[in-house]
C-alpha positions in Angstrom: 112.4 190.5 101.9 109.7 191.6 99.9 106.7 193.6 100.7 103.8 191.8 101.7 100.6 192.1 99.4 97.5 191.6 101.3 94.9 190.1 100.3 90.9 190.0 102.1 88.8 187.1 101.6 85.6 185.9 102.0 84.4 182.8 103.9 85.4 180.0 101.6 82.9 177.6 103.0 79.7 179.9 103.4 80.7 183.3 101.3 79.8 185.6 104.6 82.1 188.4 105.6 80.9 188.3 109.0 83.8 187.5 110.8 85.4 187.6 114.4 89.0 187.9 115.2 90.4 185.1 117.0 94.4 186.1 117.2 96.2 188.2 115.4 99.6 187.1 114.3 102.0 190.3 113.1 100.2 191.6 110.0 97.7 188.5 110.1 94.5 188.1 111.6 93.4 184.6 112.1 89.3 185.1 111.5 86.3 182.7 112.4 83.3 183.0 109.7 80.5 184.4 112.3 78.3 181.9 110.1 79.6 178.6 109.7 82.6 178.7 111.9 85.3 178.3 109.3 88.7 179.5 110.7 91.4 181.0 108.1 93.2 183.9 107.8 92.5 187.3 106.9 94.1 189.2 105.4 96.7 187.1 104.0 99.5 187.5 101.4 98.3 186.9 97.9 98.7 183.8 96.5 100.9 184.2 93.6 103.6 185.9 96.4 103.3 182.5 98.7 104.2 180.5 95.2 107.3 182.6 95.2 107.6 180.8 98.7 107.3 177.6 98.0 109.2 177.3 94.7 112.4 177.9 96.5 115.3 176.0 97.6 115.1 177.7 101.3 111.9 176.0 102.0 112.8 172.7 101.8 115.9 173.1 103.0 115.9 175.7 105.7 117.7 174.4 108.3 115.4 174.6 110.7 115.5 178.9 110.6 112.1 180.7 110.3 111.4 183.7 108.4 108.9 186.2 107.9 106.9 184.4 105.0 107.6 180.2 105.9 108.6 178.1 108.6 109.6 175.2 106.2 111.5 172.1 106.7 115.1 171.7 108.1 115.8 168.8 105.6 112.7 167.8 103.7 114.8 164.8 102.1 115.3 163.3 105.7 111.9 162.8 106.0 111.5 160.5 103.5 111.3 157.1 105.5 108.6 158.5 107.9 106.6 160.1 104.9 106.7 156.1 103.6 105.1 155.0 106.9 102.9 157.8 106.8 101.7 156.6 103.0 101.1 153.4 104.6 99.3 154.0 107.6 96.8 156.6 105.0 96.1 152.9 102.8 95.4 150.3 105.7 91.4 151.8 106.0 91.4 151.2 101.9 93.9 148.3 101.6 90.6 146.5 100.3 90.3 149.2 97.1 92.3 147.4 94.0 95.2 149.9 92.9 94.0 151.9 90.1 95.1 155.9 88.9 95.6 158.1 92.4 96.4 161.9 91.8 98.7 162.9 95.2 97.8 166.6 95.4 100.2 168.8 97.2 102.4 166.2 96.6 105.8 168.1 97.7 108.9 166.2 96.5 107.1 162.8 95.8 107.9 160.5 98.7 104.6 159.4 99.1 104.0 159.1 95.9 106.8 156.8 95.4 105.4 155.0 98.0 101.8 154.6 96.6 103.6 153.8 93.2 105.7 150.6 94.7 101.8 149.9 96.4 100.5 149.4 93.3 98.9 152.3 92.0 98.9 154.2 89.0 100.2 157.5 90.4 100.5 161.0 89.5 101.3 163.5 91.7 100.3 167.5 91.2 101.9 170.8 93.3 102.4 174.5 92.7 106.5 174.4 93.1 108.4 173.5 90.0 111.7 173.1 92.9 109.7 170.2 94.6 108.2 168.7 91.6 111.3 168.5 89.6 112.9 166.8 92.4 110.4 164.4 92.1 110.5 163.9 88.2 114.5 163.7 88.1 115.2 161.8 91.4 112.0 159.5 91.6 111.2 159.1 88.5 107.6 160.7 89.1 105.2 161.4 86.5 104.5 164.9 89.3 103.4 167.7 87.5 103.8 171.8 88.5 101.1 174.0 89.2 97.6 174.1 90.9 95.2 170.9 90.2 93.2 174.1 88.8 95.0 174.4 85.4 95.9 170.7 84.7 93.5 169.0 81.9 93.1 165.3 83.1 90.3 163.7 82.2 87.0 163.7 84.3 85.8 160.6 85.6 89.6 159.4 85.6 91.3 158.7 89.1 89.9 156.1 91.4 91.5 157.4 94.3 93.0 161.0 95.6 94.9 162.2 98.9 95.3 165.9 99.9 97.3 165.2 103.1 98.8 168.3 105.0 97.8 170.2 101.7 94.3 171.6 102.0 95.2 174.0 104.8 97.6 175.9 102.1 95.7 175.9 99.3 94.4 179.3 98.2 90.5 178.4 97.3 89.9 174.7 98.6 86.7 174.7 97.5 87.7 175.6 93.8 90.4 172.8 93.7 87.9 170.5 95.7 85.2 171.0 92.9 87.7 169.8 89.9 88.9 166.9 91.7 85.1 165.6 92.1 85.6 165.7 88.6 88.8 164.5 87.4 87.5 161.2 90.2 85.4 158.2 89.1 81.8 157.9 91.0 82.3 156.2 94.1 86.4 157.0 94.0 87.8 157.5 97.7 89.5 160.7 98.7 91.6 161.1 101.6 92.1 164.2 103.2 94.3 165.3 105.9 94.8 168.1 108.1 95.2 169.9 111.2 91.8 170.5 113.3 91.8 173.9 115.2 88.5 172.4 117.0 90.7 169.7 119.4 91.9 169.8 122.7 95.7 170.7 122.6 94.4 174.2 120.1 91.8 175.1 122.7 94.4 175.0 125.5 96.9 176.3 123.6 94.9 179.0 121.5 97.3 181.4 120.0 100.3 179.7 120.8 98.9 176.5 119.0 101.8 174.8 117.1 99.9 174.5 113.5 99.5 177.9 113.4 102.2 178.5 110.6 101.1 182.2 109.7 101.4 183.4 106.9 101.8 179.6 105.2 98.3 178.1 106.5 95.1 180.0 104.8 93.2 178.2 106.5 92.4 176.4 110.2 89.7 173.6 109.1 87.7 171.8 112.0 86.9 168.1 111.2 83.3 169.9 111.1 83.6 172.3 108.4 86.1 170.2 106.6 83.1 167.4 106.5 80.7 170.1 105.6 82.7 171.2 102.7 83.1 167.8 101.2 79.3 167.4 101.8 77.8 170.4 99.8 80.9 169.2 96.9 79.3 165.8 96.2 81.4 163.6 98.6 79.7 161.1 101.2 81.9 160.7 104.3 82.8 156.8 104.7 85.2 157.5 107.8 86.8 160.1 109.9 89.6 159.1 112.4 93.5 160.2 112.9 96.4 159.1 111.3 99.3 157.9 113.6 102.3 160.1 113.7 100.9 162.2 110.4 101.6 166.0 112.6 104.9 164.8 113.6 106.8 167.1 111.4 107.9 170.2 112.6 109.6 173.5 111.3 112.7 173.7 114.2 115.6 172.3 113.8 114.8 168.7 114.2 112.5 168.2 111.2 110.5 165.8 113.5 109.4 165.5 117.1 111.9 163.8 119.0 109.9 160.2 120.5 108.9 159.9 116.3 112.5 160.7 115.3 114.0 158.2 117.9 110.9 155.5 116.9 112.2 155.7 113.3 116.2 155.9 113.9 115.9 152.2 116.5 113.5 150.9 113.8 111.1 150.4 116.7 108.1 150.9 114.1 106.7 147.2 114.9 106.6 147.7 118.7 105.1 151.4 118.9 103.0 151.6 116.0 100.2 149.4 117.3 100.7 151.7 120.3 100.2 154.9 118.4 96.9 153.9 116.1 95.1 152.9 119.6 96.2 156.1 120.9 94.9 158.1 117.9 91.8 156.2 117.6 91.0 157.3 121.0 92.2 161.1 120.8 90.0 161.2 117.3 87.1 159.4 119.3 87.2 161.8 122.5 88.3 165.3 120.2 91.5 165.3 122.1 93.8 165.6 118.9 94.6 168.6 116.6 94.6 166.4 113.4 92.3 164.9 111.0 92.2 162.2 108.2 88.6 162.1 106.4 87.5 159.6 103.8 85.0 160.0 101.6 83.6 158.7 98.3 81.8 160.7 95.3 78.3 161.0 95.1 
């Protein structure tokens, strides 16, 4: 293993420094911006060392072993079918939206994107590891491109829909990479965002021990309240903000997902306990019980 670089930060949604430690994880402290609230950590590793990370074989494929540096997935491929249903249950609030260009950033090995593709739309796909994305060129057929949405030159005023789903919480400078997409995206295109939210229930009980806490892969810990502020003071008009069923269910052990989704998806049970799960995450969204988060929002 490598040495770790640090790397100190300022608030990424108010520029303070004035911070408070909330846990500290090994060489990490997770921080809350005395100002705004905004969670993240600091210091961290820098970002061109967490690329290293995530352009590797191992974190896809890590069989369920953690290190140091990533939790990972056991088997990202066998997560493809519930990664479909996730892509679906993302559309049904914009079903109404005729398909048009969606950029997918973050977009990992390209199941979803496959699946908006066979949806209709006109997709491309961005993310920073040239292992994932070439999966999803060769194998899928993808038009998925390597590196950060940062240092790609689409055109402004272009896509009429983008997602950032599990994504946002990695990213190095969200509001950076937020600030090009409002301009690579048509006025009034819809932007989904996903995430974990350390503001719900099951993080307050569970505080340090909190399952999302993947230290050092997570830079930051957004609350559906700074996460709305953010897109706010970008140019984005929240629309909607509510919880995508099943969308946390991943997880970094051995058994790449938690065991009632894995067993929902292997007896194809979908059609019975889906309607079950959207009422349950409406409600948990509605009475702040969850640790997860799916914002829409349009451009200003």
């Amino acid at each position: 293993m490598e040495d770790i670089a640090l790397q100190y930060i300022s608030c990424n949604l108010c520029g303070n420094s004035r911070i408070k430690v909330l846990y500290q994880i090994r060489a990490f402290a997770i921080v809350k911006c005395q100002n705004c609230g905004l969670v993240y950590l600091n210091p961290r590793p820098h970002p061109e060392q967490m690329m290293r990370v995530y352009d590797s074989h191992d974190y896809y494929f890590s069989g369920g072993k953690q290190t140091e540096m990533f939790y990972g997935y056991p088997d990202y491929t066998k997560l493809q079918k519930h990664l479909y249903f996730v892509a679906d249950e993302l559309m049904r609030p914009v079903r109404n939206i005729a398909p048009g260009k969606l950029l997918d950033v973050g977009c990992g090995m390209g199941f979803m994107l496959k699946r908006f593709q066979e949806l209709g739309w006109e997709s491309y796909g961005v993310d920073i590891s040239s292992y994932a994305t070439e999966y999803a060129r060769s194998e899928l057929g993808l038009n998925a491109y390597t590196g950060s949405i940062d240092k790609f030159d689409f055109p402004e005023n272009y896509f009429d829909l983008a997602t950032i789903v599990l994504t946002i919480e990695h990213m190095p400078d969200p509001r950076s990479s937020l600030q090009t997409l409002h301009k690579l995206m048509k006025k009034d295109a819809t932007i989904i965002i996903a995430t974990h939210d350390i503001e719900g229930l099951w993080p307050k009980i569970s505080r340090s021990k909190w399952q999302h806490l993947f230290v050092p892969e997570h830079f930051f810990f957004f609350s559906h309240k700074t996460l709305k502020r953010l897109l706010i003071q970008i140019g984005f008009d929240i629309v909607k903000m509510t919880e995508t069923a099943t969308l946390a269910s991943v997880t970094g052990d051995g058994h790449g997902l938690r065991i009632p989704i894995k067993l929902i998806h292997e007896y194809n049970l979908e059609n019975i306990a889906v309607p079950i799960l959207r009422y349950f995450h409406a409600i948990a969204r509605q009475l702040n019980l969850s640790d997860e988060v799916t914002i829409y929002a349009v451009k200003r």
